[in-house]
ZAMARGU-4260 file (C-alpha; in steps of 0.2 Angstrom, whole numbers, plus 5000, padded with zeros to 4 digits):
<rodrens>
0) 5092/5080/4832 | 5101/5073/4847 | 5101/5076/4863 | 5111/5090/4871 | 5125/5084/4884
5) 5135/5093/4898 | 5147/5094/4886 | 5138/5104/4872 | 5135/5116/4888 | 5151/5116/4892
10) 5158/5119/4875 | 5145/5136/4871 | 5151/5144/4889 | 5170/5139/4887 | 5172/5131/4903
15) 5176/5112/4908 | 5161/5098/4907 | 5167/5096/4926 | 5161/5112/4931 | 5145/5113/4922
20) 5143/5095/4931 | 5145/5104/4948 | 5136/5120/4944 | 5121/5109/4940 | 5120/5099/4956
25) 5123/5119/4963 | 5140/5112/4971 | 5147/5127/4983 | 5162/5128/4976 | 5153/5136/4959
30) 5147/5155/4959 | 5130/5159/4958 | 5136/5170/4941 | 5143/5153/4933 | 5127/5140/4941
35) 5115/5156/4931 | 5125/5155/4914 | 5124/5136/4916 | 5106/5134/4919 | 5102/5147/4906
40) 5111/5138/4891 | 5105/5120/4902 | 5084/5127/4896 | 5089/5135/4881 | 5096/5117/4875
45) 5085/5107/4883 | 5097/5097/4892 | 5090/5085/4902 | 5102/5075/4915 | 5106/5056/4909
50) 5098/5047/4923 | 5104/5030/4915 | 5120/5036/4915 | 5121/5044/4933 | 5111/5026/4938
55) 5129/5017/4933 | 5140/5027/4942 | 5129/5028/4958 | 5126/5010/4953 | 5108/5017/4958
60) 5096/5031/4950 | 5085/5042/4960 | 5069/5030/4955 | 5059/5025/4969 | 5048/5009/4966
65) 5033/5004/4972 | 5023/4987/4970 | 5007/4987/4973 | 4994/4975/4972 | 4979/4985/4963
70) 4981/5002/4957 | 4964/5004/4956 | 4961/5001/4974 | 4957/5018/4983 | 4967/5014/4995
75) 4983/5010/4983 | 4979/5024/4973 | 4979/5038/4989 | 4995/5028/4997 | 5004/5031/4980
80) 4999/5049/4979 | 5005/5050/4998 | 5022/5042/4993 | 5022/5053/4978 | 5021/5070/4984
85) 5036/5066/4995 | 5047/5061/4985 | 5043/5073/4973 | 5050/5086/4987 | 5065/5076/4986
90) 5069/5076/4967 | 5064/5058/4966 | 5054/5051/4955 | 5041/5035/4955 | 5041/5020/4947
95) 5024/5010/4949 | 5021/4991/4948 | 5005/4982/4952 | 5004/4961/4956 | 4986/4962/4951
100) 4985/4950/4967 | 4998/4937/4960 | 5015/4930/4969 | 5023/4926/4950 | 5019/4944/4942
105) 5028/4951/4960 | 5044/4943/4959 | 5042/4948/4941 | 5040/4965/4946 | 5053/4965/4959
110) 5066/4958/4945 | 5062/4973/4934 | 5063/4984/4951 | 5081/4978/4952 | 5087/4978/4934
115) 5081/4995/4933 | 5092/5000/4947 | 5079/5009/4959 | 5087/5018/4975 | 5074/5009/4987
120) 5055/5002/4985 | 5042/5001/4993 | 5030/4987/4993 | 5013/4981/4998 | 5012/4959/4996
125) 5000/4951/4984 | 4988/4940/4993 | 4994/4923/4989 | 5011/4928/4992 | 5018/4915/5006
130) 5037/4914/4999 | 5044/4928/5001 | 5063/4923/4996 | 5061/4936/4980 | 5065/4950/4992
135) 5083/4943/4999 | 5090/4951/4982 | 5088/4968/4987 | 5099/4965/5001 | 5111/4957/4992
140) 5110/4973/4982 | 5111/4984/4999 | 5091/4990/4990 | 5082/4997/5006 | 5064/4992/5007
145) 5049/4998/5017 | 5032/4986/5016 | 5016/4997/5019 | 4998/4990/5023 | 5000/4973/5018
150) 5016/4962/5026 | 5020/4943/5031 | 5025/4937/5050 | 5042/4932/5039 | 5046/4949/5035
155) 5059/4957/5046 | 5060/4977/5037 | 5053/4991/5041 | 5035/4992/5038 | 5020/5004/5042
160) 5003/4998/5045 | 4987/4999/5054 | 4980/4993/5072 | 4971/4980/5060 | 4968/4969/5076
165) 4960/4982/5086 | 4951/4988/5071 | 4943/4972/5067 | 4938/4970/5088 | 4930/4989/5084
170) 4921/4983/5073 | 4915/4966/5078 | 4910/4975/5095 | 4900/4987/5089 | 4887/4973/5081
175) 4888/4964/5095 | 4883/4980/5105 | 4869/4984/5092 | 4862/4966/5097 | 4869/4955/5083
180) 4873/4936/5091 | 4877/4926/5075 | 4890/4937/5068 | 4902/4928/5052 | 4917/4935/5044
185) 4921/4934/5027 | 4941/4932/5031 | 4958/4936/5019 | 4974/4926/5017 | 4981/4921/5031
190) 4998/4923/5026 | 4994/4942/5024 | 4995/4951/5041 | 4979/4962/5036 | 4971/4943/5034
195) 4978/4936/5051 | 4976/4951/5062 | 4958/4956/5057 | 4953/4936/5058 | 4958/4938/5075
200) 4951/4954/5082 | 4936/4945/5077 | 4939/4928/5086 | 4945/4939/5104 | 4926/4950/5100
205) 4916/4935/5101 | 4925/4927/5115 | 4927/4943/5126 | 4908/4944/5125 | 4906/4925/5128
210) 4896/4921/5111 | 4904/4904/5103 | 4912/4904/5086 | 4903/4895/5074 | 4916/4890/5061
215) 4901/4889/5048 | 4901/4908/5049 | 4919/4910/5045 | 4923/4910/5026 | 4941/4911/5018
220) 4942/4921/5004 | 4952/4935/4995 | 4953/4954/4996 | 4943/4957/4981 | 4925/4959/4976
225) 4921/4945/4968 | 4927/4935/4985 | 4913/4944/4993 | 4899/4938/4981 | 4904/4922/4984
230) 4908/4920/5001 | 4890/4929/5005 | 4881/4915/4994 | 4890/4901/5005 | 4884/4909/5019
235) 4866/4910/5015 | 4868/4891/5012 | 4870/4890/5031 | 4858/4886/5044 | 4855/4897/5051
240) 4860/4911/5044 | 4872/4925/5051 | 4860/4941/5055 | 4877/4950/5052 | 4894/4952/5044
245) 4911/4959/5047 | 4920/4958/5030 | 4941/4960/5029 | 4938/4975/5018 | 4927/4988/5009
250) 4930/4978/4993 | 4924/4959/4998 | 4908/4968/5006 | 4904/4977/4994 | 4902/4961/4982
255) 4892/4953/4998 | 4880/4968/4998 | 4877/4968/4982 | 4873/4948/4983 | 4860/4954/4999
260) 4851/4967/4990 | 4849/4955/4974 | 4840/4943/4986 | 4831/4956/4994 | 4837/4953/5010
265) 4835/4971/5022 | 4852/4977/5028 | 4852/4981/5042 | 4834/4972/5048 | 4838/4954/5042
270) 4858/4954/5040 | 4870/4970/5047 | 4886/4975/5036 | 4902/4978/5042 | 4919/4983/5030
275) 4937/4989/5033 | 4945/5002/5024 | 4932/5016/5022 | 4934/5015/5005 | 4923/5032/4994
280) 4911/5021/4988 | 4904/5014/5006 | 4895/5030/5011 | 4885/5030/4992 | 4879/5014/4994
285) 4860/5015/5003 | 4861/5009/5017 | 4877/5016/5017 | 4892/5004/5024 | 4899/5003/5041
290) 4916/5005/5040 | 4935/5006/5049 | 4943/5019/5042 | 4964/5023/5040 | 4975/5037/5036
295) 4980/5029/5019 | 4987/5046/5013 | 4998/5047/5030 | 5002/5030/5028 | 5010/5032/5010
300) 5018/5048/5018 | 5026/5038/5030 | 5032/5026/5021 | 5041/5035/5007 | 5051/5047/5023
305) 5054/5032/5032 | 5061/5024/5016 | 5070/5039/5010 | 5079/5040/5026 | 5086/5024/5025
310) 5093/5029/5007 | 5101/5045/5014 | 5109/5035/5029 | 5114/5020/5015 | 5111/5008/5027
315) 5096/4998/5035 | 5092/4999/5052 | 5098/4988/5066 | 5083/4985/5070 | 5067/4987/5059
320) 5054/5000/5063 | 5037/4998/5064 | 5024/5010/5064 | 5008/5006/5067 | 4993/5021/5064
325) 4977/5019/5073 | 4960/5016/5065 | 4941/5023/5068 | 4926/5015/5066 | 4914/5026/5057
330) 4897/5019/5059 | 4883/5018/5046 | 4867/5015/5043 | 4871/4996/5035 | 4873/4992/5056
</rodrens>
């Protein structure tokens, strides 16, 4: 059976397509009788509006993408649900994407973004993203954009993050202040801004207190779990070892504590444990995890109306906004 059109409507009622059309978007110029007999023969036949169709005349549809680096990330998956419930208030619907933490799937993503003609998107970068050239198409394509979380120094859109500076500096301070002197950091990209600005809240901690960076305590790494295992086991290679580490996020020390209890090293008696994101699993862990927690929900929020705005206003702001939210320490027993 195919599927009903404005037109089978149209015909069963006995009035133009046009005006079924305009009593289905409840234009004003339509009584409330004729938008009721329309919406009533509209269930009855299951008509569902062609968003393809609309997509080519608009030369957009009402599909807002999002890119993502790991849905599975707690943080991704209530930023999405943030984003989600706004747009649902304002008959959009969501079209997700994840990099899985790689530049070549993003542009991939991003292509398949634009082809599918997506009113705006919002987008949180891989970390080995350093070129970010993919993204000059969508303003070739007048595609508003809004990064969240995750962003490059390059990027000159509206974005909406976290004091991830200050945060990190929280966080570095509070082991300092718990008597911690050989204090190492298990860093991210630092082409990411979470990667750059977390690295130096740590470096203007140690200074501000006058302890000397050790470079041996500062290992690069990734965002992910695994990083964390491996970035722990180079540093108990060193000599001597850190009594405690600040970790870019709840992920990496996660994979470091579990490293630490496999060796039966005491946390927080022979080595402290410090994360960022406040991530569900850190307060199951025992010891649970220090942590810096955001507003991840708020932050998805914000992006989705910051981004819809721009839609309504079909143009990008002069000059980009940035909002940045704060962030708290919660402090746990692994400190």
């Amino acid at each position: 059976m195919s599927r009903a059109t404005i037109v089978d409507i149209a015909k069963e009622l006995k009035i133009s397509p046009s005006t079924v059309s305009r009593a289905l978007r409840d234009h004003p110029d339509i009584s409330k009788a004729t938008k009721e007999r329309v919406i009533n023969v509209a269930k009855r036949l299951d008509y569902f509006p062609d968003s393809l169709a609309q997509g080519l005349k608009k030369r957009r549809t009402n599909t807002i993408g999002i890119i993502v680096p790991e849905i599975r990330h707690n943080f991704f998956a209530s930023a999405i649900s943030g984003i989600e419930d706004v747009t649902y208030k304002s008959d959009f619907t969501i079209m997700v994407c994840q990099s899985n933490e790689d530049y070549e799937r993003e542009v991939i993503n991003l292509r398949a973004m634009v082809s599918n003609r997506v009113a705006g998107l919002l987008v949180s970068l891989a970390q080995n993203t350093v070129d970010i050239s993919h993204f000059d198409i969508l303003q070739k394509r007048s595609i508003p954009v809004v990064f969240f979380d995750r962003s490059s120094e390059k990027i000159n859109q509206n974005q909406v993050v976290v004091d991830d500076y200050q945060g990190a500096f929280d966080a570095v301070s509070h082991l300092i202040a718990r008597g911690y002197q050989k204090i190492a950091h298990i860093r991210g990209p630092e082409n990411i801004s979470i990667g750059r600005d977390r690295y130096r809240g740590y470096l203007d901690a140690l200074t501000k207190q006058g302890i000397p960076v050790n470079e041996k305590y500062i290992v690069n790494g990734g965002f992910r779990q695994d990083d964390g295992s491996i970035a722990i086991r180079k540093l108990l290679e060193t000599s001597p070892i850190p009594d405690a580490v600040f970790a870019v996020n709840d992920p990496v020390a996660i994979g470091a504590y579990i490293v630490l209890k496999e060796r039966n090293i005491q946390i927080p008696k022979e080595m402290a444990l410090v994360g960022f994101s406040n991530d569900p699993v850190s307060a199951l862990l025992e010891p649970a995890l220090t942590t810096v927690s955001q507003p991840i929900y708020d932050i998805g929020k914000t992006a989705a109306k910051m981004l819809l705005e721009q839609i309504d206003n079909g143009e990008q702001t002069q000059k980009p906004i940035v909002k940045i939210y704060k962030t708290e320490l919660i402090v746990r027993q692994s400190s």
